[in-house]
C-alpha positions as CSV (number, residue, x, y, z in Angstrom):
1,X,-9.3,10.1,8.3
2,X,-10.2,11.1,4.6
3,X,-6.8,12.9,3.7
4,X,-4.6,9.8,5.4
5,X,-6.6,7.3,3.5
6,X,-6.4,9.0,0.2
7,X,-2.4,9.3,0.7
8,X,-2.9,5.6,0.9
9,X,-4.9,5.4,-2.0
10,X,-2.1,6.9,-3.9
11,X,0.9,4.8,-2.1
12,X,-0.6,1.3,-3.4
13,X,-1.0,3.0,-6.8
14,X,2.5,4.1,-6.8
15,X,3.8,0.3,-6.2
16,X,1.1,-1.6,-8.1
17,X,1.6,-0.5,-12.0
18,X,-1.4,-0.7,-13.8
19,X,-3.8,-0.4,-10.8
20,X,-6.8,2.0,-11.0
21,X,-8.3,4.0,-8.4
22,X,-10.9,1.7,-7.7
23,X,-9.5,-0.9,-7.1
24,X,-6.9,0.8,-5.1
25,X,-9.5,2.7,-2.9
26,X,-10.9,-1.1,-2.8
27,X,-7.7,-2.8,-1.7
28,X,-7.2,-0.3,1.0
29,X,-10.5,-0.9,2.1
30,X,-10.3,-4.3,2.6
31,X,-7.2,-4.0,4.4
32,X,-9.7,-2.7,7.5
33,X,-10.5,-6.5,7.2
34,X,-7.3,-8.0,7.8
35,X,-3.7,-8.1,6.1
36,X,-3.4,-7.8,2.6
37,X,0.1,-8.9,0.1
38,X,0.5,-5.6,-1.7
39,X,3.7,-7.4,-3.6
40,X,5.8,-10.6,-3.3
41,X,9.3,-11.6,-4.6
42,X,10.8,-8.4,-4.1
43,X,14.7,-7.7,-2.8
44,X,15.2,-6.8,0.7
45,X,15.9,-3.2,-0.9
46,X,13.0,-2.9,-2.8
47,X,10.2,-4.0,0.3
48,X,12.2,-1.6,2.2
49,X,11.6,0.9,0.2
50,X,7.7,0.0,-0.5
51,X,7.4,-0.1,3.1
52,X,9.0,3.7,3.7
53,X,6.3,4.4,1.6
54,X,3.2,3.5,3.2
55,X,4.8,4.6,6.6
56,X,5.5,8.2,5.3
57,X,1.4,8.5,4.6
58,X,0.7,6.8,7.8
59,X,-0.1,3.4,6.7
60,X,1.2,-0.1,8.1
61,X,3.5,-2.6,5.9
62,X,4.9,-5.3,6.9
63,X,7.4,-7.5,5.3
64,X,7.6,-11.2,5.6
């Protein structure tokens, strides 16, 4: 829905510095395509911490 993919919206800004709403809105829209790396090189902490993030909006995240 809308509200759950604005909260999303707002998540990847939060961990991407710098990143502007479009092309937040158009990451998460790809995402509907297939997997996306949001970041990489990040402590176990840190991705953990990312992740509790997207899950509290109700998005996915996976770590690898």
């Amino acid at each position: 829905d809308a509200a759950k993919k604005v909260a999303i919206i707002k998540a990847v800004r939060e961990v991407v510095p710098g990143l502007g709403l479009k092309e937040a809105k158009d990451f998460v829209e790809a995402v509907a395509a297939g997997p996306k790396t949001v970041k990489e090189g990040l402590s176990k902490e840190d991705a953990d911490k990312m992740a509790a993030q997207f899950k509290e909006v109700g998005g996915e995240c996976e770590i690898k």
